[in-house]
C-alpha positions in Angstrom: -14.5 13.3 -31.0 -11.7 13.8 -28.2 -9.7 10.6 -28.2 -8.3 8.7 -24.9 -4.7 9.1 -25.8 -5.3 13.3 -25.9 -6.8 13.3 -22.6 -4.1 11.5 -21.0 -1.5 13.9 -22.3 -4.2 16.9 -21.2 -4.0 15.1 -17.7 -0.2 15.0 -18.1 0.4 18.7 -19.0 -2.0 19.5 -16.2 0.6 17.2 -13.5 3.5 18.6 -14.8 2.1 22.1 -14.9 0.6 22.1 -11.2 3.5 20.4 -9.5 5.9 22.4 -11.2 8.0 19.7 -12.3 9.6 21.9 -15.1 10.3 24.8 -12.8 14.2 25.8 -11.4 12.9 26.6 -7.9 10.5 23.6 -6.4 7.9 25.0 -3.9 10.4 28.4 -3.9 13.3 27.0 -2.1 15.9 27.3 -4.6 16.5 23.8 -6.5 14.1 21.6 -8.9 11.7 18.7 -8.2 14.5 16.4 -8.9 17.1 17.6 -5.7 13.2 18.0 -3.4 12.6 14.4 -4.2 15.9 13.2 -3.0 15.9 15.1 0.1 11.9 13.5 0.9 13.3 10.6 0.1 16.4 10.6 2.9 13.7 12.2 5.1 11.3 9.8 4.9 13.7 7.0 6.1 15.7 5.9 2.7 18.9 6.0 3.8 20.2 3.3 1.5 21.5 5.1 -1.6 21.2 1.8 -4.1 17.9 2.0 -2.1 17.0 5.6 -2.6 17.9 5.3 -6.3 15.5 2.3 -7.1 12.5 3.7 -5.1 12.8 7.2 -7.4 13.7 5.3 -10.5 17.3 7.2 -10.9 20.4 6.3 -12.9 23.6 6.5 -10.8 24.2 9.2 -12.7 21.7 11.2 -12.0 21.3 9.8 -8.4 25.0 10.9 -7.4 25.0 14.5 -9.5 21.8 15.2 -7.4 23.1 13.6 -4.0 26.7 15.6 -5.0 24.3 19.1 -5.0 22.7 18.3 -1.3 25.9 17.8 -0.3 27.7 21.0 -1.3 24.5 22.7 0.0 25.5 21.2 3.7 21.6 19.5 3.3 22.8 15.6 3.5 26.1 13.6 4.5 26.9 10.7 2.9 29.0 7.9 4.5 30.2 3.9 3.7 27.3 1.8 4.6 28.7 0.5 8.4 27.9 -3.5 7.3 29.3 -3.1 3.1 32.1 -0.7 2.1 30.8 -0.9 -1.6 27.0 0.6 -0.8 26.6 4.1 0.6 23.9 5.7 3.2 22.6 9.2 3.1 21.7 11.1 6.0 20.2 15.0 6.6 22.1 17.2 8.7 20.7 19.7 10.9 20.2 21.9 7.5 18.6 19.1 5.7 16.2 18.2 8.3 14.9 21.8 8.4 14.6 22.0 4.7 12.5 18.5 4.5 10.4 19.8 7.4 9.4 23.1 5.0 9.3 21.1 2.1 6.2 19.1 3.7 4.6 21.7 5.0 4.9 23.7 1.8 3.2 20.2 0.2 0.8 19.8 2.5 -0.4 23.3 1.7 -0.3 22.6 -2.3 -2.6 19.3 -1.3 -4.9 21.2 0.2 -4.7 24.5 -2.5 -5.5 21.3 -5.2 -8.3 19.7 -3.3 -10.2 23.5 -2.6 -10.6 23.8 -6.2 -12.8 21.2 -7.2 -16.7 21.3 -4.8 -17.0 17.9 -4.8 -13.4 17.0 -2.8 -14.2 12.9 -1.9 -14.9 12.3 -5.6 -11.2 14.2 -6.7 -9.6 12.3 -3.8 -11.1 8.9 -5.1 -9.7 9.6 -8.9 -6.6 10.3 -7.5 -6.4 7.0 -5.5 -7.5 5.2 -8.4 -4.9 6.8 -10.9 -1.6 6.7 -8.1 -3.1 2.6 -7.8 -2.5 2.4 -11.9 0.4 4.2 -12.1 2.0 2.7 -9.2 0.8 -1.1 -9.6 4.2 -2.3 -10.2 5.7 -0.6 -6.8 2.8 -1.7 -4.6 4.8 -4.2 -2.0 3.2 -6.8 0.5 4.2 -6.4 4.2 4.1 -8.3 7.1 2.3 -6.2 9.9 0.8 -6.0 13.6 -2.8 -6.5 13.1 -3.3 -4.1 16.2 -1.5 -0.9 14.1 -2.5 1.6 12.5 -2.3 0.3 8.9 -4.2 -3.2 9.9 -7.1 -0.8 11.8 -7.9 1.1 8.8 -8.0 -1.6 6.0 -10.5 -3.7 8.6 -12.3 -0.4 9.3 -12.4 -0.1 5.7 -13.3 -3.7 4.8 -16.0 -3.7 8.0 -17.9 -0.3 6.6 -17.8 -1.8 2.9 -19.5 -5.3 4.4 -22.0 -3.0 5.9 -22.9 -1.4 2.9 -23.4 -4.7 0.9 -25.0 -7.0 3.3 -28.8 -6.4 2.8 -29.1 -6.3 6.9 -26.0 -4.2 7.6 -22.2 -6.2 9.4 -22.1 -6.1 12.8 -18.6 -7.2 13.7 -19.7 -8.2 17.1 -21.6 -11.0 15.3 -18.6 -12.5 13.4 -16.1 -15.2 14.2 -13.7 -12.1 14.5 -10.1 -13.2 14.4 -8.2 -12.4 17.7 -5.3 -10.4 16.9 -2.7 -13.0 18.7 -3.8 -15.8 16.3 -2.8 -13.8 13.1 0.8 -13.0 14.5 4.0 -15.5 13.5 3.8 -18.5 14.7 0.2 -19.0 14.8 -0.9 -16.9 11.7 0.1 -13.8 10.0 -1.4 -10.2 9.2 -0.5 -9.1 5.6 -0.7 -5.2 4.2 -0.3 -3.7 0.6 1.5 -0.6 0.6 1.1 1.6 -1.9 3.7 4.7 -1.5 3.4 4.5 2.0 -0.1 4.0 2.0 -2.3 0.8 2.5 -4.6 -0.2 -0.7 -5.4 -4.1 0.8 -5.0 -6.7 3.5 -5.6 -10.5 4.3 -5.1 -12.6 7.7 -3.7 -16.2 8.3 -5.5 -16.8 11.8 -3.8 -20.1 12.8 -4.4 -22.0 15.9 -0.5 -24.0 16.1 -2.0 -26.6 14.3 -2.3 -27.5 11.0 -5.3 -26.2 10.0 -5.9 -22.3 9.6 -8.1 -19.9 8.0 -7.8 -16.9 5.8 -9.5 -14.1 7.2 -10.3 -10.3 6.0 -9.0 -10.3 2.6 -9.8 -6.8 1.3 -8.4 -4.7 -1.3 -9.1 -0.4 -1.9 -11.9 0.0 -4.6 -8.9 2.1 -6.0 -6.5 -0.7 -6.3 -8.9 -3.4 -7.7 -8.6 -5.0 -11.2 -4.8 -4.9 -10.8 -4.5 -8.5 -9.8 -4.0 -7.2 -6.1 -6.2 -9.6 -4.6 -4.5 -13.0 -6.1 -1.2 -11.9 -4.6 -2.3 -11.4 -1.2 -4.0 -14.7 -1.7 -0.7 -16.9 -3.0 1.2 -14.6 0.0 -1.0 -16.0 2.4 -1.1 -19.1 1.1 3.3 -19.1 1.2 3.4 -17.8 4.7 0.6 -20.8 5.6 3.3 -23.3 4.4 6.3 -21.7 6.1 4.5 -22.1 9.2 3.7 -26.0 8.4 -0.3 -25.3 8.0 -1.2 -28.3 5.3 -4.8 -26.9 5.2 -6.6 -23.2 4.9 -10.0 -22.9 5.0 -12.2 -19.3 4.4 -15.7 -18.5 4.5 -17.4 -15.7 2.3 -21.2 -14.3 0.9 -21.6 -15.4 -2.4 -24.6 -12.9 -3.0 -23.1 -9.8 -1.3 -19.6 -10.8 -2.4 -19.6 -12.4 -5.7 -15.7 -11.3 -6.8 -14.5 -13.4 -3.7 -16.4 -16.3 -4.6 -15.3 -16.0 -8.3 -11.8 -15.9 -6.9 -11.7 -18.6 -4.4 -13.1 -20.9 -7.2 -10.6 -19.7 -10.0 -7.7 -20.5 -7.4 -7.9 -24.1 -6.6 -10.0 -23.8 -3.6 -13.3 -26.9 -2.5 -16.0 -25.9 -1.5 -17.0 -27.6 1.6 -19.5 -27.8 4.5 -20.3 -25.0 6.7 -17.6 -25.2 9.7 -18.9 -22.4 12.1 -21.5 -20.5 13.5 -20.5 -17.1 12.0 -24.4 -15.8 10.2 -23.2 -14.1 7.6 -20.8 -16.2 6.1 -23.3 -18.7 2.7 -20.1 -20.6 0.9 -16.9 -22.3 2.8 -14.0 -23.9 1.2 -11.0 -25.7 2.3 -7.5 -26.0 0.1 -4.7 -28.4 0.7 -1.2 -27.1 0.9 
C-alpha cells in the first residue's frame, strides 16, 4: 500500500520538477527561481526590503546576494528608505520592469500549459486552491476593504451563489436585509477580507448604524480555506473592530438547517441566542453578544 508521506514527496518532485525550481535559467531568461522571485516581488509593489525578505521567507544573506545580482544586471536600484536610514527600498528600472513584464507573461503561459493537461480543469483548479490554502495558512492576512471593490464583489458573489445552492428554495439577495455598503465603512461598520497571496479566500461585515448596536453580516470563507480556523479569526476581527468603534452589542442572524457550521460556531464563541429581530425570510436562529 502507497503510504501518505510518499505521495506528498511524489507531489513535491512533481512541483519542483514543473516549475523548474532546480534549473539555472527560470522560464529561459538567464538566472534561477530565486533572482525571478525577487524581481515579482519588487514588481508586484514590495518595495520594502526587510519587507520583501519576510514575504519570500529569505535570510539577509541570501536576500542581499540575490538583490546584489539584480543590481549588477541594471534590473533594480536600491536606495535608503526616505522616512528610516537603517531600512532599504528596492525599485525596477526601466530594464527591470521589462523583465517582470516577460516574466508574467511567460507564467501566465506555464498556468495555462499546466491547466491544458488535465480534462477536467475546475476540479485541478479546486486542488490547487485547497493545497496553496494549507500551505499558506500561516501567511493568509485580514484586511480592511471597500465593500464596493473588487475583492468584497467576488467573496459576496461567492458567498450569494453558495446560499443558493443550499437553501432548499434558492437566495434571492433582493429578498435579504442586504447591508448597504455605507453602513459597513469606518465609522459606522467595517468590511473585512482574507488574502491569501494576493487572492481573497473569506470575508465578514460589521454594518453599524452610529449606535451601539451592530450586526455581523456576510461572514464567508472559500471551501478551499475552511478547516484552518479562518472563520474564528474573521469572527474575533470583527468582533475587535466592533469595540474600537464603541459598538457594546453585535447581533447576526443565520439558517441553522442550510448552515449548520455557522450555527455550531456562533454557539462555540460566546454568542445568545435571541428573538427574531427582522423581517429577513431566510434567516431560522438570531443571537446577540455583549462587548
Amino acid at each position: 500500500m502507497i503510504d501518505a508521506v510518499s505521495r506528498v514527496r511524489r507531489f513535491n518532485r512533481a512541483v519542483t520538477s514543473e516549475v523548474g525550481a532546480l534549473d539555472s535559467s527560470f522560464l529561459g531568461r538567464g538566472r534561477p527561481l530565486g533572482a525571478a522571485r525577487v524581481l515579482n516581488a519588487i514588481g508586484r509593489g514590495l518595495a520594502d526590503v526587510g519587507e520583501l525578505r519576510a514575504d519570500l521567507a529569505l535570510d539577509s544573506g541570501l536576500a542581499s546576494r540575490l538583490l546584489r545580482g539584480l543590481e549588477e544586471e541594471g534590473l533594480v536600484e536600491t536606495r535608503p528608505h526616505p522616512d528610516d536610514a537603517r531600512r532599504r527600498v528596492a525599485r525596477l528600472t526601466p530594464a527591470g520592469e521589462r523583465e517582470y513584464r516577460a516574466y508574467e507573461s511567460l507564467s501566465d503561459a506555464q498556468a495555462e500549459a499546466i491547466l491544458a493537461r488535465h480534462p477536467d480543469r475546475a476540479a485541478l483548479l479546486a486542488a490547487m486552491d485547497l493545497i496553496a490554502s494549507a500551505l499558506g495558512r500561516d501567511r493568509i492576512a485580514l484586511e480592511e476593504a471597500d465593500p464596493r471593490g473588487a475583492a468584497a464583489r467576488w467573496c459576496l458573489g461567492e458567498y450569494y451563489a453558495e446560499l443558493g445552492r443550499r437553501f432548499e428554495r434558492g437566495f434571492d439577495v433582493a429578498l435579504s436585509c442586504d447591508p448597504q455598503a455605507d453602513d459597513m465603512v469606518r465609522p459606522r461598520g467595517t468590511f473585512l477580507v482574507a488574502m491569501s497571496d494576493g487572492l481573497p479566500v473569506g470575508c465578514a461585515g460589521l454594518k453599524g448604524g452610529g449606535g451601539a448596536v451592530a450586526e455581523v453580516k456576510r461572514l464567508w470563507v472559500a471551501p478551499a480555506a475552511r478547516g484552518l480556523g479562518l472563520a474564528k479569526r474573521l469572527m474575533a476581527a470583527v468582533e475587535s473592530a466592533a469595540r474600537s468603534l464603541g459598538i457594546e452589542v453585535l447581533r447576526l442572524d443565520t439558517n441553522g438547517r442550510a448552515l449548520p457550521e455557522a450555527l455550531a460556531l456562533y454557539r462555540r464563541s460566546g454568542w445568545v441566542e435571541i428573538d427574531r429581530f427582522n423581517d429577513d425570510p431566510y434567516p431560522d436562529a438570531f443571537f446577540e453578544k455583549r462587548l
